[in-house]
N, C-alpha and C positions, 0 to 999 in steps of 0.2 A: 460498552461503556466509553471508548474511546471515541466515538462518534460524540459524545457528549461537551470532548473537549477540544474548543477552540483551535488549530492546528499553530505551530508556534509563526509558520512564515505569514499566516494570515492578519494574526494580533499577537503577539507577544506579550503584551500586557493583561489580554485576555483569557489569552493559552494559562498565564500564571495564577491569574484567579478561580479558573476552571478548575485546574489540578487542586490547589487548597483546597476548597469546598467538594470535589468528588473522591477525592482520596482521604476526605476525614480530617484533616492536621486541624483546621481551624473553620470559625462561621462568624458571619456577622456579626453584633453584640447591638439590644435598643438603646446602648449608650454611642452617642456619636464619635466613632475616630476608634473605639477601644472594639477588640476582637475575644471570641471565647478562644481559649486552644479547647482543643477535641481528645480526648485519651491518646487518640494514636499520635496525636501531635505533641502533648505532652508529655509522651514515652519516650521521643525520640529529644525532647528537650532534656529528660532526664540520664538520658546516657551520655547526651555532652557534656550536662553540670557533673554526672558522676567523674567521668574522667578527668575534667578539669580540676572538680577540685581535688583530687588527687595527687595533681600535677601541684597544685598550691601548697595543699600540704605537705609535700616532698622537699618543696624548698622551703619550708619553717611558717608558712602564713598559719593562722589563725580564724575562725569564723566566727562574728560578732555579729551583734543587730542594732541600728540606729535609727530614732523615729523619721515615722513618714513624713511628721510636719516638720518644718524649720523657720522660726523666727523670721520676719521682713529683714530685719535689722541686722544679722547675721549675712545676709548675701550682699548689702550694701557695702562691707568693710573690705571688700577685694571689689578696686574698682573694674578691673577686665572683667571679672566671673560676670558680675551683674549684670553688665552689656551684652556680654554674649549671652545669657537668661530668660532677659526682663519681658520678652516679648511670648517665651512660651510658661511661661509660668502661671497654674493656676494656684487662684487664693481663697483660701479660709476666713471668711471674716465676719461669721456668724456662728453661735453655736448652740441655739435652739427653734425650733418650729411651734406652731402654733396655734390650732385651729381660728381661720378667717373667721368675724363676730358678724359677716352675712350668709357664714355657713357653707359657704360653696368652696372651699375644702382648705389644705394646711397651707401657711403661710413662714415666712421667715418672722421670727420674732426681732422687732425693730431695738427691742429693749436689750436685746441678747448679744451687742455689738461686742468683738473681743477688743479689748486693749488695743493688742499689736494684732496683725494678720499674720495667719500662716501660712508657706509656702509650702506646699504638697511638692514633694523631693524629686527636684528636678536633675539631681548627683546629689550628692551628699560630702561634698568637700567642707564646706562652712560646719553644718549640723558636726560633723567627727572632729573638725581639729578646735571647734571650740570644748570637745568633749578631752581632745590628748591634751589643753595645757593643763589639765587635772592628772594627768596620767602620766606626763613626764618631768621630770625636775634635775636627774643626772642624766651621763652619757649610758649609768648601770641600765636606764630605762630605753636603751638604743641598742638595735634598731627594733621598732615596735612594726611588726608584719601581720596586717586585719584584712580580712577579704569579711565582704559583704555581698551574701543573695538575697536581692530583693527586688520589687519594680519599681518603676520611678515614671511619671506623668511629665510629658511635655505639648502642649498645647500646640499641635500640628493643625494646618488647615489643609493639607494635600496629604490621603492616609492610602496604607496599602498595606492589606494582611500581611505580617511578620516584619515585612521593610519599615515600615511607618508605621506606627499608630500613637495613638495619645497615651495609652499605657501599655508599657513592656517589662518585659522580664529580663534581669541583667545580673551578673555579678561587678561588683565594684571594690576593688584594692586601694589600700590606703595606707600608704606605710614613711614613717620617719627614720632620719639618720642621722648619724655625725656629722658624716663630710658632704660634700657634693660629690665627689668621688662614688662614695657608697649608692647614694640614691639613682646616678646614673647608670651605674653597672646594677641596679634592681629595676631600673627603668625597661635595660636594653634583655635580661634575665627571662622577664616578664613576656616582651615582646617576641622573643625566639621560644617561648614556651605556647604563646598564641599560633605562632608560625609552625612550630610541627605541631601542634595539634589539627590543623586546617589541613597539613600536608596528609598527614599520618593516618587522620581517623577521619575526616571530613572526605579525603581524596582532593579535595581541593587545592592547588598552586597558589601562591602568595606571593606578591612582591614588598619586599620591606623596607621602609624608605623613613624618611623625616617629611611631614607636613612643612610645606609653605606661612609664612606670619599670617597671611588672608585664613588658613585654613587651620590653624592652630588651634587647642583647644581654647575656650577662655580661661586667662589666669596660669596658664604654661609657659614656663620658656621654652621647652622643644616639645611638640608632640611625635609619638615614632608610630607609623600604622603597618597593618596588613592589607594590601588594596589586592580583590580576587578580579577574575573577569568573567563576567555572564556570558552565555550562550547569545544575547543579542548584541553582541560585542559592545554593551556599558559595564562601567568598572565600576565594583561593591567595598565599600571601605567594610571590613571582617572584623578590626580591631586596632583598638589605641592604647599605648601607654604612654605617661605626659611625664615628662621633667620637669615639677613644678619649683626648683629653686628653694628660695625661702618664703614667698612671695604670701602662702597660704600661714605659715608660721609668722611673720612680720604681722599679716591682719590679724592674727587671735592670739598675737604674744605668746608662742610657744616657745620657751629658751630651756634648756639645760646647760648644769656646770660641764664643766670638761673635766679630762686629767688632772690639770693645774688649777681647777677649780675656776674658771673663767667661765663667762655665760654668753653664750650665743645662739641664733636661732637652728632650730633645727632643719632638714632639708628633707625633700618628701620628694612623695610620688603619687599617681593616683593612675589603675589602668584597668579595663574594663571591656566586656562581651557579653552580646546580647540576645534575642531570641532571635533577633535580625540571621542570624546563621542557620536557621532552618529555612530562611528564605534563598539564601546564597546555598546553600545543600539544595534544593529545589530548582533552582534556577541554571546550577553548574552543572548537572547532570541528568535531569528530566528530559521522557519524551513526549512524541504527540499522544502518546495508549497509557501516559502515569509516570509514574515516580520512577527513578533510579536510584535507590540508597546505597551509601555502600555499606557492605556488611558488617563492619564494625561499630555501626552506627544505627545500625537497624534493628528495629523493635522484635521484628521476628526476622530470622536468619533463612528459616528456613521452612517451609509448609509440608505438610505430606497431605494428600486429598487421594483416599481410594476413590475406585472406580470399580460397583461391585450389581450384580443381579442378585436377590435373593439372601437371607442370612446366613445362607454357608458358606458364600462368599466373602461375606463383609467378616463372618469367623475367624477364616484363614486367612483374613489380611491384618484382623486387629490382634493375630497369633504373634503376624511375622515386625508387625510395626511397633507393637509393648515394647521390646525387649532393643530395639532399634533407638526410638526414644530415649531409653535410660543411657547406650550410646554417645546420643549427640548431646545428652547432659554432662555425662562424664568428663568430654570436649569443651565444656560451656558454653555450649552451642544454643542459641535461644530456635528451638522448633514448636510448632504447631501442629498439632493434627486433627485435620477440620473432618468429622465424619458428619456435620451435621446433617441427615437427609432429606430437610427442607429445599435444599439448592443442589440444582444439578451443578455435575461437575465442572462445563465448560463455565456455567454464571459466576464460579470460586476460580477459574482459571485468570478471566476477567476482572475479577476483581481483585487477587494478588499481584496479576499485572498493575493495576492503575495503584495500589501501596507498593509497590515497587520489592514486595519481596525479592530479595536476591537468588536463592533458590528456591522451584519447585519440584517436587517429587511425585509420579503420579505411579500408582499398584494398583493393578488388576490382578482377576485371578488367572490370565493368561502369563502375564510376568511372571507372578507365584511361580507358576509349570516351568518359566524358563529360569527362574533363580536372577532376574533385571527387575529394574524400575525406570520407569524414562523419567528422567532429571532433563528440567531447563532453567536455565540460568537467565536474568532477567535482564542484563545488562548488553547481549549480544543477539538475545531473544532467539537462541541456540538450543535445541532436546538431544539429547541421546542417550539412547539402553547404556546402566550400567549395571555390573555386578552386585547383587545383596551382600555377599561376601567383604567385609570388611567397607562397606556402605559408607557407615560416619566419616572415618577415616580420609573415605573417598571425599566426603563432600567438604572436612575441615581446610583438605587442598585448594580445592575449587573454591572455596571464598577467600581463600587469600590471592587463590588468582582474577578474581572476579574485581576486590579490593585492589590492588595495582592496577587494573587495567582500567576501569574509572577513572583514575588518576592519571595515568598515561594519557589517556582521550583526550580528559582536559586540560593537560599539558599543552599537548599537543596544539589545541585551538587556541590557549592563551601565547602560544611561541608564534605562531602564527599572525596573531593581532598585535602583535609587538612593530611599529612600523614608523620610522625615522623620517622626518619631514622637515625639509629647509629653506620652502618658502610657504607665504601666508596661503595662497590658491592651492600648494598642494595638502598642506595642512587640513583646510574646510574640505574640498575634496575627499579627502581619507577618512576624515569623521562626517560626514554624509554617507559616504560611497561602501568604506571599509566596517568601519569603527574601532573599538579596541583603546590599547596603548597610543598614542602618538608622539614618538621620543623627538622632541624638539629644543632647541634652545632660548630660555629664557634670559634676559637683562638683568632679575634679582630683586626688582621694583614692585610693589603693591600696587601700582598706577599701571603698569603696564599685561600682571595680574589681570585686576577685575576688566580691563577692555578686551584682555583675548576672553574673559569669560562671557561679557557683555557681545559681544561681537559671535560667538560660536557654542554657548553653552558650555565649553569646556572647564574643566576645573584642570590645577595641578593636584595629582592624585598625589605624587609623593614624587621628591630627589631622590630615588635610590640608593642606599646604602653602601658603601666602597665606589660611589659613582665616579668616574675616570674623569681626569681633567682633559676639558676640550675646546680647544678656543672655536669662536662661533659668534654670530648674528642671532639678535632675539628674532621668534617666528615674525611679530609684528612689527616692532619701532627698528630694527635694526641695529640696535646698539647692541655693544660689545659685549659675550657671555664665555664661560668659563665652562659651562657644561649644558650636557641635555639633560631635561627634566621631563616626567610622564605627563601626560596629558587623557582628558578621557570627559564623555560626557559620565556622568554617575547617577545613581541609586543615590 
């Protein structure tokens, strides 16, 4: 099967579309730009939404649902949103069909025009706070904490299974406050709740920083992200939570009284992740023979596949594997055990490799005799006999060693690609040559922004969070800077 995929030094970008479609996550869709997920893709989508929102509702959010369309009129009242927008937004502006009167088949009914046009939910900042100034009126109604799962369509012309498409799968937070105070510390709350989730259960490293003005959200005064690094050393934004001020309560007149009975507008937040993280989980840890998931995150934990002559064989293996199974349930261990006899054993070898199962297990009735099972572990693509005896046990070790050590790797190559550059040739240089991070110094400027980006594809991924004062020369113009900021071509 690994023959089938792309090798990553060859295409990278090839390599990644390879693995989606042979490993099952996801397939084409005859809607242009939009993708199916595949069960095994969205099993492994469902164990990040499980945890996450878990993590949400731990700290007090709430789960609501708000419609898919949204009034024209509503995203024009915040003038940043609508520019940052206006160009992928698709519209509604008919609302019935009608067989063509030459019969050659159905047409949009001309008669059926709507009033206003609908905007198919490009976020849903406009649609929810023109829903909270009905919902808030005191500070008693603060702070109001909503998370929303749902997709939302953006009109992409460059698409790529998980990273891009026209419609994805996201959760979105939305929540109001008192003070500014409050919304920032649920901004920054939010944001280190995205960051050990990426570290923790992802395996994946994070840098957390503040977005640049050029890169901010629309309609934000600070955006704060999670920026990862891929194996082809370009950097994947993971996750955002925005500081949106008042800015979204000013357009839909959201006020409440205070203590003193005084009215003022309330302060918010809005922050959000997406399916896009099965594509960075795919990307951060995959090799040329399939997947690497890490175990916490993975649909199946763990496979058992006999290896048997005859029904007395397959007897005494499905004697010793029953009672095994109720084991690594016990554990809450997600196992499989594939006896289908359709497929021989090495075509099921192959193919838990390329889903990247983290362990497998293989019994014979020769191990039976010795009381072993040869266990391989997917991630170092290492076997060895162990003991049946206390088995499960053995293996709930083994994935949590399997789980750090994923994480270590990719540490490892993102510490690596972290690479400081102080003048403009060595800069292009290292993202040609290297890629990765490239901690450089900026001027501050938007004008001198979009020319390093114009000039080298780079983006600033993010200022770093406690980033140390450093006096310095911008990579480009030379003018005076105060610190280095990341640099990175991106996803």
């Amino acid at each position: 099967m690994s023959k089938e995929i792309t090798a990553r030094e060859t295409d990278y970008s090839q390599w990644y579309n390879d693995l989606i479609i042979k490993a099952g996550l996801a397939d084409y869709s005859a809607v242009r730009g939009c993708m199916v997920i595949k069960p095994y893709g969205f099993a492994l989508w469902e164990n990040m939404q499980s945890q996450l929102d878990k993590r949400f509702k731990e700290t007090g959010h709430q789960n609501a649902y708000f419609p898919l369309f949204i009034p024209k009129s509503f995203l024009s009242k915040e003038a940043a949103h609508v520019e940052g927008f206006a160009k992928e937004c698709a519209v509604v502006t008919h609302y019935r069909l009608k067989n063509s009167e030459d019969g050659t088949g159905i047409i949009v009914d001309p008669d059926a025009k709507l009033e206003e046009e609908l905007i198919v939910r490009p976020t849903s900042e406009t649609i929810i706070w023109n829903t909270y100034k009905t919902w808030i009126q005191s500070y008693r109604d603060l702070p109001l904490l909503i998370n929303q799962w749902a997709n939302v369509v953006r009109w992409e012309m460059r698409t790529r299974l998980f990273l891009r498409t026209t419609e994805f799968l996201w959760q979105e937070g939305h929540t109001a406050h008192a003070t500014a105070q409050e919304a920032i510390d649920e901004t920054m709350q939010m944001l280190n709740i995205y960051a050990e989730f990426a570290e923790e259960w992802m395996a994946m490293p994070v840098i957390k920083g503040v977005k640049s003005v050029n890169e901010r959200f629309a309609g934000a005064v600070d955006t704060f992200c999670i920026e990862a690094m891929m194996q082809d050393g370009k950097a994947l934004q993971a996750g955002t939570s925005h500081f949106l001020g008042q800015n979204f309560a000013k357009a839909f007149d959201v006020k409440f009284s205070d203590k003193e009975n005084k009215l003022d507008y309330v302060w918010a937040t809005s922050w959000g992740v997406s399916t896009r993280l099965i594509g960075a989980l795919v990307m951060a840890h995959s090799d040329d023979d399939g997947l690497v998931l890490p175990p916490k995150l993975a649909p199946i934990q763990v496979v058992i596949v006999p290896i048997y002559k005859g029904e007395d064989q397959k007897k005494a293996i499905d004697e010793k594997v029953i009672p095994l199974m109720e084991d690594f349930k016990a554990l809450g261990v997600s196992v499989k055990y594939d006896d289908d006899d359709s497929r021989r054993p090495g075509w099921k070898f192959a193919e838990y490799e390329m889903k990247g199962v983290p362990v497998r297990i293989a019994m014979g009735a020769r191990d039976l005799e010795n009381n072993v099972a040869e266990v391989a572990r997917r991630d170092k693509k290492s076997k060895e006999s162990v003991s049946l005896d206390g088995l499960a046990n053995t293996i709930w070790v083994l994935l949590e060693d399997i789980q750090n050590s994923i994480y270590e790797k990719a540490k490892t190559y993102r510490d690596e690609h972290i690479t400081k550059a102080d003048t403009w040739d060595e800069f292009v240089k290292l993202l040609d040559e290297k890629g990765g991070f490239i901690s450089a110094h900026w001027d501050g400027t938007a004008d001198a922004e979009e020319k390093i980006k114009e000039l080298s594809k780079a983006t600033i991924r993010c200022i770093p969070l406690n980033n140390p004062i450093e006096e310095g020369k911008d990579i480009l113009t030379g003018k005076p800077s105060k610190e280095r900021v990341l640099f990175a071509r991106a996803y």
